[in-house]
C-alpha positions in Angstrom: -58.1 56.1 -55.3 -60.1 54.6 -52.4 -59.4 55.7 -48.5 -60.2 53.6 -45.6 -62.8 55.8 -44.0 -61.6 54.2 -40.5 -58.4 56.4 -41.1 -57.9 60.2 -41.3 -54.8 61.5 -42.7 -53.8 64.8 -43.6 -53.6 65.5 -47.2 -49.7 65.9 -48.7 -48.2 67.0 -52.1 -45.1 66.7 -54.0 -44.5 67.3 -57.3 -41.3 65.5 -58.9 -39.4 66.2 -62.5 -37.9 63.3 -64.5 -34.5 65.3 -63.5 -35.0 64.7 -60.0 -32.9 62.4 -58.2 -35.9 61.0 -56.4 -38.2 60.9 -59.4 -37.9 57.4 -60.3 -38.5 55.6 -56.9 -41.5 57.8 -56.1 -42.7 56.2 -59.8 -41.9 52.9 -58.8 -42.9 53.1 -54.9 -39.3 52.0 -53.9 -38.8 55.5 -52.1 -41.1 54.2 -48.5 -42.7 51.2 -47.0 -44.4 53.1 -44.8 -46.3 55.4 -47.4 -47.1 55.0 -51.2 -47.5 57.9 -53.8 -50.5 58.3 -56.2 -49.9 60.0 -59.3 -52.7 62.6 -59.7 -51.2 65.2 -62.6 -48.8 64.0 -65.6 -47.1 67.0 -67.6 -45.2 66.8 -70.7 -45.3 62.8 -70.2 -42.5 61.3 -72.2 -40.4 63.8 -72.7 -37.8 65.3 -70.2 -39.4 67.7 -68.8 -42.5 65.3 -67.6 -43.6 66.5 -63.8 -45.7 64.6 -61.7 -47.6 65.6 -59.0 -48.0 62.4 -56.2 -50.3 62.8 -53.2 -48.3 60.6 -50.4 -50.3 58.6 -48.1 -49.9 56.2 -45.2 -49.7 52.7 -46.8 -52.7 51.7 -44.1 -54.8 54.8 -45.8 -55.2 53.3 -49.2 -58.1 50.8 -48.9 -57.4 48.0 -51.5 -59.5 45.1 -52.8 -58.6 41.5 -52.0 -55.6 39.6 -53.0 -57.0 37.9 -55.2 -59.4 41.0 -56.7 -55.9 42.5 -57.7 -54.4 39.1 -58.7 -57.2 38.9 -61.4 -57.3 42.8 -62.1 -53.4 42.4 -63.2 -53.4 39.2 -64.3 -56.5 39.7 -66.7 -57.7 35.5 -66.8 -60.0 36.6 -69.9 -57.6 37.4 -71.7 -55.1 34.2 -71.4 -57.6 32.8 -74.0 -55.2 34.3 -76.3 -52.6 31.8 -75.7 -54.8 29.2 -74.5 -56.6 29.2 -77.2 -54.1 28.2 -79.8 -52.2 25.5 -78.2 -55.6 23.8 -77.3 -57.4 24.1 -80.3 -53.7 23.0 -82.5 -53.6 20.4 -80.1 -56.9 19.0 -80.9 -56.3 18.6 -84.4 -53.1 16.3 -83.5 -54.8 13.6 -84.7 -52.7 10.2 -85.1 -50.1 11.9 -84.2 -47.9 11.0 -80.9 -48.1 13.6 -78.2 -45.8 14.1 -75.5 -47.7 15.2 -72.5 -44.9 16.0 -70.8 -43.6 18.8 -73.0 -47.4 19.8 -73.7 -48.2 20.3 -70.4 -44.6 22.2 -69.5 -45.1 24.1 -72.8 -48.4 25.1 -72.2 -48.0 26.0 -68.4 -44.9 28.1 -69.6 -47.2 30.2 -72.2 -49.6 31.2 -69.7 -46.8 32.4 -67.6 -45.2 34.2 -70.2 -48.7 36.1 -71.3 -49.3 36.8 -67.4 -45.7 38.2 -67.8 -46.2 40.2 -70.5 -49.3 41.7 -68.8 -47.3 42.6 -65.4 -44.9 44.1 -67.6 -47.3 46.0 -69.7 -48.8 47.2 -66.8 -45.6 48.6 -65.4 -44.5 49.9 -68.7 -47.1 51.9 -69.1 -46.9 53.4 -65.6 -43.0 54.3 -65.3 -43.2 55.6 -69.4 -46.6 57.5 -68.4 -49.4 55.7 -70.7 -51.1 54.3 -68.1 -51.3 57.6 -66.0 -52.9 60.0 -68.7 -55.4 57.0 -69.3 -58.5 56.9 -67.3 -58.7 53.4 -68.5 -55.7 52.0 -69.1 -54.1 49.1 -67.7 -55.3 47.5 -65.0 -55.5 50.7 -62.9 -54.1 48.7 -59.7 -50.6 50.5 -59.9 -52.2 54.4 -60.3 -55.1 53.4 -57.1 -52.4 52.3 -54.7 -53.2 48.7 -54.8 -49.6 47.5 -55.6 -46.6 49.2 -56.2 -44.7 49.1 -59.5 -41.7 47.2 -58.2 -44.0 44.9 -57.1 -45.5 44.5 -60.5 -41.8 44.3 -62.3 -40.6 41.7 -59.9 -43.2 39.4 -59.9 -43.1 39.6 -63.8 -39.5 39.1 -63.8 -40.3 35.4 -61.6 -42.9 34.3 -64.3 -40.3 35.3 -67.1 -37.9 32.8 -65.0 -40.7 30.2 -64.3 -42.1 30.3 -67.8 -38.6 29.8 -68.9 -38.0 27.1 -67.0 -41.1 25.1 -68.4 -39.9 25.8 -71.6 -37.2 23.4 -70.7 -38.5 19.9 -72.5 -39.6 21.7 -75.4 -36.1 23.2 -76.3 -34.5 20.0 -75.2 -37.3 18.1 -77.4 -37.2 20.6 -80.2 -35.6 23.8 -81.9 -38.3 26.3 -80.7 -35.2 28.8 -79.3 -36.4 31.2 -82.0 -39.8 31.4 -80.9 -39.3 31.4 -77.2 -36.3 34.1 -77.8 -39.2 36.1 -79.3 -41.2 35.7 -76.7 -38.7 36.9 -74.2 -37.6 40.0 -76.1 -41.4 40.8 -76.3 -42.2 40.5 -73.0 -38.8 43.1 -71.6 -39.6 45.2 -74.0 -43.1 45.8 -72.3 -41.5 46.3 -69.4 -38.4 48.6 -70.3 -39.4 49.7 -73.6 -35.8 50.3 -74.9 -36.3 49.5 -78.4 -39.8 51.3 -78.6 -41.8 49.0 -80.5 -44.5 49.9 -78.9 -44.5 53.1 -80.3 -42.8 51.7 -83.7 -46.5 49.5 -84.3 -44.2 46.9 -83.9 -46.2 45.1 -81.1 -49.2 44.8 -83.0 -47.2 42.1 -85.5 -45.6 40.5 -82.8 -48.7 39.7 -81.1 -49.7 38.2 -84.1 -46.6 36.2 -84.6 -46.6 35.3 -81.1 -49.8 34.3 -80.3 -50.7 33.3 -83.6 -48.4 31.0 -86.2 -45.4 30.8 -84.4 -47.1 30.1 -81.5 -49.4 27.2 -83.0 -46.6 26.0 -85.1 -43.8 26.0 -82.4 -46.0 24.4 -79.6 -47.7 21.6 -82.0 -43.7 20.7 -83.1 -42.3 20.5 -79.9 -45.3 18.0 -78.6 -45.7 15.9 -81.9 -42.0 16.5 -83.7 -44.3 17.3 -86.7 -45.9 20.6 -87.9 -48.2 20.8 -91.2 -49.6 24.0 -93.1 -52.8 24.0 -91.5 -51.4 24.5 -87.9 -50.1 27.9 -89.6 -53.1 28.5 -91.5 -54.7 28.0 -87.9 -52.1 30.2 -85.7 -52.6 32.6 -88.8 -56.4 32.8 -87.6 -55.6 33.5 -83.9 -53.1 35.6 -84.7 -55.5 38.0 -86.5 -57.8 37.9 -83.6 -54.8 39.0 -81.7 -54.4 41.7 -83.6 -57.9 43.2 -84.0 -58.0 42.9 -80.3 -54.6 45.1 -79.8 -56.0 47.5 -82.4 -59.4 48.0 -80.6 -57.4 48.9 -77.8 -55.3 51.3 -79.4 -58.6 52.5 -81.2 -60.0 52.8 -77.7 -57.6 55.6 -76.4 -57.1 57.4 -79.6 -58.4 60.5 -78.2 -56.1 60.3 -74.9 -53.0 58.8 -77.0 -53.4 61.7 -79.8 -53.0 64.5 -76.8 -50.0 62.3 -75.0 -48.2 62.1 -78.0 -48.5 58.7 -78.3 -47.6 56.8 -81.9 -50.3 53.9 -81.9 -51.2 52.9 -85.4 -54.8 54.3 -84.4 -53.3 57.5 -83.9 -51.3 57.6 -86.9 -53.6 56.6 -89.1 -56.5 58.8 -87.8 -59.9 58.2 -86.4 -61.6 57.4 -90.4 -59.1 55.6 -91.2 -58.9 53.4 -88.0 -62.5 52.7 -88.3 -61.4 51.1 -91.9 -58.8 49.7 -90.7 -60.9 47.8 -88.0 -63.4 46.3 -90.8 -60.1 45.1 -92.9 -59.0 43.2 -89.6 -62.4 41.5 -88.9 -62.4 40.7 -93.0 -59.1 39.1 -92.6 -60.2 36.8 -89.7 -63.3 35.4 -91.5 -60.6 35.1 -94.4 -57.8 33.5 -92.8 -60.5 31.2 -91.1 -61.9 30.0 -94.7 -58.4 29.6 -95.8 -57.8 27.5 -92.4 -60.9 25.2 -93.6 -59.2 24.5 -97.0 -55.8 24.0 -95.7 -57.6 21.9 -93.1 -58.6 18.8 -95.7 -61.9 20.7 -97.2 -63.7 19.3 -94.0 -67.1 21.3 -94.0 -67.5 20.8 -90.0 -64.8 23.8 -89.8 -67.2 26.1 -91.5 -69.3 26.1 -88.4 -66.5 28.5 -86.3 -66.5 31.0 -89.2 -70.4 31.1 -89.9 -69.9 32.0 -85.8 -67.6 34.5 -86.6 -69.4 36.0 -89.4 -72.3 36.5 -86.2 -70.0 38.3 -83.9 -67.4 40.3 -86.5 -70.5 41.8 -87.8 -72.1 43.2 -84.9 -69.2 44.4 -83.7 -68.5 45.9 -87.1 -71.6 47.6 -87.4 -71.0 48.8 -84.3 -67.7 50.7 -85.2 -69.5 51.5 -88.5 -71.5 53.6 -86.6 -68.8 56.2 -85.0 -69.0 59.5 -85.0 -66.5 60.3 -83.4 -63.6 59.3 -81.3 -65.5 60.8 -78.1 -68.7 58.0 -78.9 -69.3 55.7 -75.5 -69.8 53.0 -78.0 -65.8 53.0 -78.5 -65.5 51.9 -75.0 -64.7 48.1 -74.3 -64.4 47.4 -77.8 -62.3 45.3 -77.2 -64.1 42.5 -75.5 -65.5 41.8 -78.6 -62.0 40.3 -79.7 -61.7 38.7 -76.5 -65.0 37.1 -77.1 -64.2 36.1 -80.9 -61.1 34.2 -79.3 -63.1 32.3 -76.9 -65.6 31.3 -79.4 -63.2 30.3 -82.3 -61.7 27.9 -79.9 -64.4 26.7 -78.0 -66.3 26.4 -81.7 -63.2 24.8 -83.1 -61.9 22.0 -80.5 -65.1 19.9 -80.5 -64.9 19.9 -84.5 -61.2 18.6 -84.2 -62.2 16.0 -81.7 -65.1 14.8 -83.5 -63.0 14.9 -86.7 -60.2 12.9 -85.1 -62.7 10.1 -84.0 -64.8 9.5 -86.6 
């Protein structure tokens, strides 16, 4: 919480229950223009007898960062290498095959908007179900400071659900990807309303890698080229993974916090041991999948070179988690960047190789 110093302003209290009447649009910021109300004590959060406690301030007394500050602290730009990254790098290896820019340049467009979406939603989520407020870290933290207010957040999610849509257009015109974008959509309300709790089910985790990972690679390359082969799943298979060690670093992350809260995260099911293993088993399975990309992939040795990089950065980062003692270690913190940074170099490791490939 940040103050404009400029602006004095008595101090006020009120503490809601999730019976109250009120509860909800002090949660949301729907209950004033005029004033917004920081959460600053969670009780019994998920349950029905969660209390909050909001200090209510003048909107003018909370001091926030530029526009475009919390455009990129909700949007998370680093992290749209995720979808990026697979439609670029499947794209590369099109080869001889005809593209049509037109649906690959909707198509891709509409992913971003979708994974922007899905962080909005996330972000919201989290706040309204009470994730994000017993987190010190979690989310983007621009909800819980005052920055924006949660109805904000869902409603601009809600237009890049509809604008994402709409690029998907030519692609369901072109192709039958209705199954993958129907995915897509369910994933991206369910972050936001989390009826179905598949969240707390683990069942994110193995959307995120369907999603950003074979159905994504497969789905996209089809609806450009009308053509998709095994090795655009064997490739999608590889992000996916990524995708999937960087959701469980997350999870592994907030164990501690998630374990008091109540929270079912496969971290905290599985314990703080056995997510360690858990983590090594992941990174494995990338430098797998990635071999098993290279022989799908016409035995070309150039390919090699993204999982040699791999190898480099799954290791560190694996000796790193090989080295916690326990879920209160500072080296748990931001682990997962490392994920975020094995996505950036697989594709940046892995387009050049198509492209050369393609030309020679």
């Amino acid at each position: 919480m940040t103050l404009d110093s400029n602006v004095t302003t008595p101090r006020s209290f009120k503490t809601l229950s999730r019976r109250d009447d009120e509860f909800t649009s002090y949660l949301d910021g729907s209950f004033s223009s005029a004033q917004v109300a920081l959460p600053v004590r969670s009780l019994n959060v998920g349950t029905a007898t969660e209390q909050v406690t909001f200090e209510i301030l003048e909107a003018s007394a909370v001091e926030a960062p530029s526009f475009l500050k919390v455009a990129e602290a909700l949007v998370r730009p680093t992290s749209l290498i995720f979808s990026a990254g697979p439609m670029l790098t499947v794209l590369s290896r099109a080869g001889a095959r005809e593209i049509n820019w037109l649906v690959a340049i909707a198509s891709f467009i509409g992913v971003l908007a979708f994974q922007v979406a899905t962080n909005l939603f996330n972000d919201y989520g989290d706040h309204m179900k009470g994730q994000d407020r017993v987190r010190p870290q979690g989310g983007s933290r621009a909800i819980q400071k005052g920055w924006v207010r949660a109805r904000t957040v869902k409603q601009s999610a809600l237009g890049l659900t509809g604008f994402a849509a709409l690029c998907g257009v030519p692609a369901i015109i072109h192709s039958p990807v209705l199954i993958a974008a129907g995915l897509a959509l369910l994933f991206t309300l369910e972050f936001a309303f989390q009826r179905l709790r598949l969240k707390a089910r683990g069942w994110a985790e193995g959307l995120a890698f369907l999603l950003t990972g074979p159905l994504l690679t497969t789905g996209y390359i089809y609806a450009v080229t009308g053509r998709a082969e095994l090795a655009d799943a064997t490739l999608g298979c590889a992000f996916g993974a990524i995708a999937l060690l960087y959701f469980h670093s997350a999870n592994f992350e907030n164990i501690m916090i998630d374990s008091q809260a109540g929270a079912r995260t496969w971290a905290t099911r599985a314990g703080f041991d056995a997510s360690k293993t858990f983590y090594q088993v992941v990174a494995l399975a990338c430098l797998v999948i990635s071999a098993v990309h290279v022989i799908a992939s016409e035995r070309d040795p150039r390919l090699l070179s993204a999982t040699f990089a791999q190898a480099v950065l799954l290791y560190a980062a694996s000796q790193r988690v090989a080295r916690l003692k326990s879920p209160l270690s500072s080296d748990l913190q931001g682990l997962r960047n490392s994920a975020i940074q094995l996505s950036w170099l697989t594709t940046l490791v892995m387009i050049p190789n198509y492209i050369w490939m393609s030309v020679a």
